[in-house]
C-alpha positions in Angstrom: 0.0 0.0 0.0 1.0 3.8 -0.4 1.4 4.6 3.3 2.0 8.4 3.6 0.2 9.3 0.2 -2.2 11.2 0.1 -4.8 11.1 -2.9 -5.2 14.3 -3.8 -1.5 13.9 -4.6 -2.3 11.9 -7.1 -2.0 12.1 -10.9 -3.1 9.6 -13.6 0.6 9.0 -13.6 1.5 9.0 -10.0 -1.7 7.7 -8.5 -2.5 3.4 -8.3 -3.5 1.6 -10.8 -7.2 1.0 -9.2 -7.7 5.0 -9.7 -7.2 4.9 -13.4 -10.9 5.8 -14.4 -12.1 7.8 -11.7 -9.2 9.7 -10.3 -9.7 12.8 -12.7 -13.6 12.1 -13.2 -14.0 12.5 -9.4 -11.6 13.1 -6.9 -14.0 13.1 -3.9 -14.7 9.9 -4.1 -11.0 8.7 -5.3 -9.9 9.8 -2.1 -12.9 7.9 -0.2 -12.3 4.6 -1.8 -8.7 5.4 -0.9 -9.3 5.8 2.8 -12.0 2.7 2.4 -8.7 0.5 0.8 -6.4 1.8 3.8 -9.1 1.0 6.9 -9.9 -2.7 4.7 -5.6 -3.5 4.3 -6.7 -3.6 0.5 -3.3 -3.2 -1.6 -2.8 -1.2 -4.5 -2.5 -3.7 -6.7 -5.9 -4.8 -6.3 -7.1 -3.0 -9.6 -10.5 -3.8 -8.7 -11.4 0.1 -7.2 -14.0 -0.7 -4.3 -11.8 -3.9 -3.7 -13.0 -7.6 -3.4 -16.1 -8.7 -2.5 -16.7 -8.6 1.7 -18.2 -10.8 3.2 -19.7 -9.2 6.2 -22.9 -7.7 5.7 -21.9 -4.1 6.4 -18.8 -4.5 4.0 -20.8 -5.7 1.5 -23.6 -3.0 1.5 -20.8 -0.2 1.7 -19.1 -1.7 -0.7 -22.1 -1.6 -3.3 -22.4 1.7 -2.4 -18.7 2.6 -3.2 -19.2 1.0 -6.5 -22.4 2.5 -7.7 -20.9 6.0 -7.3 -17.9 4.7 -9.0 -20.3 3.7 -12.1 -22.0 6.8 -11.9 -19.3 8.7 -12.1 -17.5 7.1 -14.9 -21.1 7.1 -16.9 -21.7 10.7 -16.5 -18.4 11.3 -17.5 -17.6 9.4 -20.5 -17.5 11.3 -23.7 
């Protein structure tokens, strides 16, 4: 994981993989998925942005809702 980076450090170049489609298309949420991955142990590597599927309930549910603003912002934003 990037310990000590912050995301609104990031760039589509400096920034994980994961934040490829979303990192300039919405930064708010970039950097809440970020602190989501951090409090989860999620690595960067895990290009999957909301992470792997949770099992626990409460995961789960805030995981779905990570995900459907991630789709939501990618939509509105695609040209």
């Amino acid at each position: 994981m990037m310990h000590g980076r912050r995301a609104s450090t990031w760039t589509s170049t400096t920034g994980p993989r994961w934040t490829i489609r979303l990192l300039e298309r919405d930064p708010i949420t970039t950097a809440e998925i970020a602190v989501w991955r951090a409090a989860l142990g999620i690595e960067d590597t895990y290009t999957e942005p909301s992470g792997p599927t949770r099992i626990l309930a409460s995961e789960a549910c805030q995981r779905g809702v990570l995900t459907d603003r991630i789709n939501t912002s990618v939509d509105k934003n695609s040209p």
